[in-house]
C-alpha distance (Angstrom), angle and dihedral (degrees) to the residues before:
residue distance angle dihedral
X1 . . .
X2 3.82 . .
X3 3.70 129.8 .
X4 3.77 84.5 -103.5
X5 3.29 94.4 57.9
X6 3.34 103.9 45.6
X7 3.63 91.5 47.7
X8 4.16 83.1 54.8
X9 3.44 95.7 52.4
X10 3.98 98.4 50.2
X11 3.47 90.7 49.4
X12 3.96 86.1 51.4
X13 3.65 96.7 50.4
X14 4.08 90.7 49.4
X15 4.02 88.9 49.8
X16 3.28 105.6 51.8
X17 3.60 93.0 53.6
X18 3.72 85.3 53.1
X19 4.01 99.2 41.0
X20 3.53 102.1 30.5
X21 4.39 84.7 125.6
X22 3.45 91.8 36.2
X23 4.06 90.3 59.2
X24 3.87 85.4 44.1
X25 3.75 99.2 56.6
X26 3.77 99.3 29.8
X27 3.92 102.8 46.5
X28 3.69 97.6 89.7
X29 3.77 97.7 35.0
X30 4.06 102.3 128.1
X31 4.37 97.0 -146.3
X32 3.87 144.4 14.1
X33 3.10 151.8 -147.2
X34 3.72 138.9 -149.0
X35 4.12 130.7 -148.2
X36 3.71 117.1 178.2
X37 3.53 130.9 -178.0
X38 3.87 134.1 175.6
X39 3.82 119.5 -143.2
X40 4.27 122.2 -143.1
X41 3.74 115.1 -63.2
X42 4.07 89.4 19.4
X43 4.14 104.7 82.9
X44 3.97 83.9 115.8
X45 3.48 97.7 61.2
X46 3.47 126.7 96.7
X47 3.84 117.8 -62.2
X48 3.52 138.2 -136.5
X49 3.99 100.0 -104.2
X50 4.06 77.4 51.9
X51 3.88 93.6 55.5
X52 3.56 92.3 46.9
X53 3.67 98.2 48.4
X54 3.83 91.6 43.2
X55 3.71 87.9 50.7
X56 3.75 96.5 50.7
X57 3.41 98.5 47.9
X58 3.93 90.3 49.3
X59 3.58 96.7 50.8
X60 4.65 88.3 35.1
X61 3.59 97.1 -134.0
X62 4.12 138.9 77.3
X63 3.95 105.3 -94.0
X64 3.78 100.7 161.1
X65 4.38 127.4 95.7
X66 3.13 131.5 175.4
X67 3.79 116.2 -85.3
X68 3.72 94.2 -100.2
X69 3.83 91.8 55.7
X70 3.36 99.1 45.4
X71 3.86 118.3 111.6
X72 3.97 89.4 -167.9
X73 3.88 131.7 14.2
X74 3.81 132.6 -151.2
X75 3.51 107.8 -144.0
X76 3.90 119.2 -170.9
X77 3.67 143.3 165.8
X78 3.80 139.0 -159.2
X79 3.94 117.4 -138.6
X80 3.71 131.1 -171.4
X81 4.05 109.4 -136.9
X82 3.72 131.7 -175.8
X83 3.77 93.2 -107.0
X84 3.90 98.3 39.3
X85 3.99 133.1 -71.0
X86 3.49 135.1 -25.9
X87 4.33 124.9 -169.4
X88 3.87 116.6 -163.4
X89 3.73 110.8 -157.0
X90 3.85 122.2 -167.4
X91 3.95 140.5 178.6
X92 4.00 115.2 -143.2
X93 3.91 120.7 173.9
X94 3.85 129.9 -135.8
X95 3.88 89.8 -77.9
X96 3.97 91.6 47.7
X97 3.40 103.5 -110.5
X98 3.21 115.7 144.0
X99 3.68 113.3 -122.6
X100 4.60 98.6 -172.0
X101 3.55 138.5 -34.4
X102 4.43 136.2 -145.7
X103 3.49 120.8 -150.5
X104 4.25 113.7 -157.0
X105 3.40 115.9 -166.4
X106 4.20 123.7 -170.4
X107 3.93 132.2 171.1
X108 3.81 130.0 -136.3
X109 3.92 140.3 67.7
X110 3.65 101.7 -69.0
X111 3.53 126.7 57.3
X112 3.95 88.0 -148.7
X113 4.02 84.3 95.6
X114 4.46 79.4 72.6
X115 3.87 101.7 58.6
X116 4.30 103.6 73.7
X117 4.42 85.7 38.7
X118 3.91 80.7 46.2
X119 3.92 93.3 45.2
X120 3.51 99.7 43.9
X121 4.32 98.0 40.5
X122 3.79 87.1 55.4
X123 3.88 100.7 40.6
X124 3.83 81.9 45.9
X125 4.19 92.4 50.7
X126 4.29 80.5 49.2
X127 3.70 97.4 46.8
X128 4.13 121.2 24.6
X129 4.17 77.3 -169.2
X130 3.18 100.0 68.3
X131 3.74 122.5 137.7
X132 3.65 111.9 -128.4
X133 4.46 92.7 -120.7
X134 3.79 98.5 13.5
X135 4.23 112.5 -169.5
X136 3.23 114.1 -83.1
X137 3.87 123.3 -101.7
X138 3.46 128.1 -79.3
X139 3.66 118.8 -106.5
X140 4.22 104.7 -110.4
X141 4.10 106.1 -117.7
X142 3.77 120.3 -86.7
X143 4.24 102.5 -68.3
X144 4.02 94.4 5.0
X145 3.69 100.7 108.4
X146 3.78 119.2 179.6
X147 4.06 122.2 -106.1
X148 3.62 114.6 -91.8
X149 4.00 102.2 -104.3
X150 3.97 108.5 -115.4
X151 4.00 106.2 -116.9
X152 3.34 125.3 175.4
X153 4.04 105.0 -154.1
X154 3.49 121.5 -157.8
X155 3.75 120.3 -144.6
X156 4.03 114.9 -152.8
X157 3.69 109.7 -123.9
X158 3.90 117.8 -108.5
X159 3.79 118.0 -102.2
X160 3.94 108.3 -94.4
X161 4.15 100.8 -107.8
X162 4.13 104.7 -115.4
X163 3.74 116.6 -95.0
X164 4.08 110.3 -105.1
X165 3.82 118.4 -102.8
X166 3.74 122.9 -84.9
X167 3.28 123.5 -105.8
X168 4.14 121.6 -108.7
X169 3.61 144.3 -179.1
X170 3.83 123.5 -82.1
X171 3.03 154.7 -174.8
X172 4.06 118.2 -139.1
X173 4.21 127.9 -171.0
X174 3.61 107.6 -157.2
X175 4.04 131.1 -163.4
X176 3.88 111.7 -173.8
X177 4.29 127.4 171.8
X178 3.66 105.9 -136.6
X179 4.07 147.3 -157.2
X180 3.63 121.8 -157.6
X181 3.70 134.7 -168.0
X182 3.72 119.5 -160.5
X183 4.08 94.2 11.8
X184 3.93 105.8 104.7
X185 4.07 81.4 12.7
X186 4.33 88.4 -105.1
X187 3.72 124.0 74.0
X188 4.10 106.0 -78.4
X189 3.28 146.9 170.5
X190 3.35 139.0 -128.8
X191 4.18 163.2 173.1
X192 3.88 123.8 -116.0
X193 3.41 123.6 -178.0
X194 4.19 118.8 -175.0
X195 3.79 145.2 155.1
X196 3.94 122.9 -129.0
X197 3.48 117.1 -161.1
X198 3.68 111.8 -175.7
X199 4.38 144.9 -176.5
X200 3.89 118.2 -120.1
X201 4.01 84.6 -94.8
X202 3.67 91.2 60.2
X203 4.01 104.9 -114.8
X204 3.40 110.0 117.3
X205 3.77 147.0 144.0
X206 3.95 124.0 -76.8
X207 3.78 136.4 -167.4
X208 3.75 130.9 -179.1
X209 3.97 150.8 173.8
X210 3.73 119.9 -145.3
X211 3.57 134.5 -175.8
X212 4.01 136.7 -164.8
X213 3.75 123.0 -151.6
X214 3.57 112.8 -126.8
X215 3.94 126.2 -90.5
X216 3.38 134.5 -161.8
X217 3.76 131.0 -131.7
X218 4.00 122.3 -177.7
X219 4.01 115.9 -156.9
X220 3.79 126.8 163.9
X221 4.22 116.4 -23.8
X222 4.08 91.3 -20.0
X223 4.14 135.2 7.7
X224 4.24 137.4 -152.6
X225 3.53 130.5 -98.8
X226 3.71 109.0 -150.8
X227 3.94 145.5 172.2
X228 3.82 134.6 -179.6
X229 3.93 128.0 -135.7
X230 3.37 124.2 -176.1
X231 3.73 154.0 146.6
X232 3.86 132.8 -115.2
X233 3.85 133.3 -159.7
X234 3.98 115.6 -174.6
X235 3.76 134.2 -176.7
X236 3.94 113.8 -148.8
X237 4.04 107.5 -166.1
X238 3.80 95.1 161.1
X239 3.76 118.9 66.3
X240 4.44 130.9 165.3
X241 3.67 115.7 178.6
X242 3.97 99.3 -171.8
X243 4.03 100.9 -176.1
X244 3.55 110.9 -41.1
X245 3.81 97.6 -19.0
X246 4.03 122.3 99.8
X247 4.11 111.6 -149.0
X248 4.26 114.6 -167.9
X249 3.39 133.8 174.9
X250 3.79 114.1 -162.6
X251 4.20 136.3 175.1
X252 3.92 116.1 -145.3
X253 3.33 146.5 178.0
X254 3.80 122.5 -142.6
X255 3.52 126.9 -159.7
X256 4.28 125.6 -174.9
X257 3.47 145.6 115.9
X258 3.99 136.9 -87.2
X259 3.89 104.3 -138.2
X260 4.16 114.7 -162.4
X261 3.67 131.2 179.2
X262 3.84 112.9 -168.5
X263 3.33 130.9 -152.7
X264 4.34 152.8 -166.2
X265 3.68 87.2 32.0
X266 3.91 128.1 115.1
X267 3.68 89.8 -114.1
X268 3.98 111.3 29.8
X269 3.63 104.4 179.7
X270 3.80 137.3 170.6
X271 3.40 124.0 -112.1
X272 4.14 137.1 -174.0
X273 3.68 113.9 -151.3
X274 4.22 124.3 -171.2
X275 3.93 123.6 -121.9
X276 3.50 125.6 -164.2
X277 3.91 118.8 178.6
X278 4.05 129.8 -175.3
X279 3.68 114.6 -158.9
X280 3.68 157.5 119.5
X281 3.66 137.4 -116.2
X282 3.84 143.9 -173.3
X283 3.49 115.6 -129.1
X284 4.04 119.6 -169.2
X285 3.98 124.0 -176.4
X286 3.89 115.4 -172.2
X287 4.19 113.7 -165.6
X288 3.40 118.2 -112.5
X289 3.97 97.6 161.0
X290 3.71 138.7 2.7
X291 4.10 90.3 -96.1
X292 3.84 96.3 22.2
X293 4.04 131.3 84.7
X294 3.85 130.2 -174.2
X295 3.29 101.6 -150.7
X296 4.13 143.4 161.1
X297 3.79 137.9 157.3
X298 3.75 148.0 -164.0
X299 3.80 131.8 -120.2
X300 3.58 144.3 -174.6
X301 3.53 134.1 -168.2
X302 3.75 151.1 -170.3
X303 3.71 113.4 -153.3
X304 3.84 112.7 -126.6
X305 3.76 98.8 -179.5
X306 3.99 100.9 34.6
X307 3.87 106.9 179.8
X308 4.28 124.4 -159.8
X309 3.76 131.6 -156.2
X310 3.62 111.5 -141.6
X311 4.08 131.9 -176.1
X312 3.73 114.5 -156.8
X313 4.25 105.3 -160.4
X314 4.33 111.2 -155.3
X315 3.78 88.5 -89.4
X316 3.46 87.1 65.5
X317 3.88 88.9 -123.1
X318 4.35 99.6 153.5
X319 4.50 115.2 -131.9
X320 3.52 110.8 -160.6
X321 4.17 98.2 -138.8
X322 3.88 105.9 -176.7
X323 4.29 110.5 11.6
X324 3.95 110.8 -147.3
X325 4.18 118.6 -130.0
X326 3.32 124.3 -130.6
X327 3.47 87.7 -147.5
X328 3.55 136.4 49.9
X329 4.23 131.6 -159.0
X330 3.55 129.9 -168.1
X331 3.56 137.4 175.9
X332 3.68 127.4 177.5
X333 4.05 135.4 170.0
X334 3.84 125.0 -174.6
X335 3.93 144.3 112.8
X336 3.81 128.0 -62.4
X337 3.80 115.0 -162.2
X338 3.73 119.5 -143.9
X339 4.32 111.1 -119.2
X340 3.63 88.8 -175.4
């Protein structure tokens, strides 16, 4: 006996155990049908128009209808497991009901090792009388090709992708370089340092301390050299998170100090001016990690509290030494780190 046939034979000796009602009920039905499906990892493996034809030619004569003729149906499927391949074979009637089912299972890399088991189970399920290694098929005559078997494959529905995280509250530390217009009165730049603490929606409460390196200005026999600290609370009411970007819009009110130190006069003295700003910003954050932000804003200013420097010479004659804005700009960009 060849290796084919022994191979046949084993595989009949396991089935029939398995199918003895299935050969019972199914012997005399008059037409099938075929549904085949291929699990993940197996679209290489052999197909339904495949089964069919193997089937056909196995058992020499057209056995497959279409699905609305059919007075029973094979349905199978092909499924990739950890250990190699496993095919689930089942009988249902006209009504559906499923009347048995064979599992086949076979080790190694390809699945090719399924498609004689697969062959021979389902010709066997067809025809009780099958001969364990039936003759091959005849060849069809020169320009008589066979009709293509009518299959109905199933494809398996794709996983559902998993719904995004919800948002949360948080609590953000940010550090952002920044450039101001209107702050010391010249160009300057600057340090800010601030806390966000914000609702699932995104609005939330923020509260910061800046600081402005000094600049100098000269005017008449001497000049200043002055900085700005100060301290900012804003209220952000309107937030949009498209994707992984945060959008807020906040109003604030900022509250320091202009520090000068003049110079190249006969009496140089220091002096410790308020600010007070009213304003609004937008603030952006864009995720780069779970805990950390890049983030940045924009803000404009009017200057409540606007403080001058003046140097009044012996004539009297009055030198403007540091000119206040009535409107401040700031810009910064940095990283916020997540506290929770």
């Amino acid at each position: 006996m060849t290796g084919h046939g022994r191979r046949s034979a084993a595989w009949a000796r396991r089935a029939l155990v398995a199918l003895a009602s299935l050969a019972s009920t199914s012997a005399g039905a008059a037409s099938w049908g075929l549904q085949w499906a291929r699990g993940p990892g197996a679209g290489g493996c052999i197909d339904g128009h495949r089964v069919a034809a193997a089937v056909e030619a196995r058992l020499g004569r057209a056995v497959f209808v279409g699905p609305t003729s059919a007075e029973r149906t094979v349905e199978g499927v092909l499924l990739k497991e950890a250990d190699g391949w496993r095919a689930v074979i089942s009988v249902q009637d006209r009504e559906g009901r499923t009347l048995g089912s064979r599992e086949h299972h076979a080790a190694g890399e390809s699945c090719a090792s399924l498609d004689e088991a697969v062959t021979f189970i389902i010709a066997l399920l067809i025809d009780a009388e099958t001969p364990a290694a039936p003759p091959a098929a005849a060849a069809p005559p020169d320009g008589d090709q066979p009709p293509e078997p009518k299959v109905r494959v199933l494809v398996p529905k794709p996983e559902p992708a998993p719904p995004p995280p919800e948002p949360r509250a948080r609590l953000e530390l940010d550090v952002w370089p920044l450039f101001g217009l209107g702050k010391v009165t010249l160009p300057t730049p600057g340090l800010r340092v601030g806390a966000y603490g914000a609702l699932p929606s995104g609005a939330g409460l923020e509260l910061g301390v800046e600081g402005w390196l000094p600049v100098t200005r000269n005017a008449g026999p001497g000049g200043v050299t002055a900085s700005a600290v100060a301290s900012e609370l804003a209220v952000c009411p309107f937030a949009l998170r498209p994707g992984r970007v945060l959008l807020t819009a906040c109003a604030s009110v900022l509250v320091g100090a202009l520090i000068a130190q003049g110079f190249g006069f006969d009496l140089a003295s220091r002096s410790v001016r308020p600010l007070l700003d009213l304003g609004g910003r937008v603030r952006a954050g864009w995720s780069l990690t779970e805990r950390v932000e890049l983030t940045g804003g924009l803000g404009l200013a009017a200057r409540v509290l606007r403080p001058s420097l003046v140097y009044v010479d012996a004539s009297g004659a009055t030198l403007e030494l540091l000119p206040s804005s009535a409107v401040t700009f700031e810009a910064g960009l940095g990283l916020s780190i997540r506290l929770w």
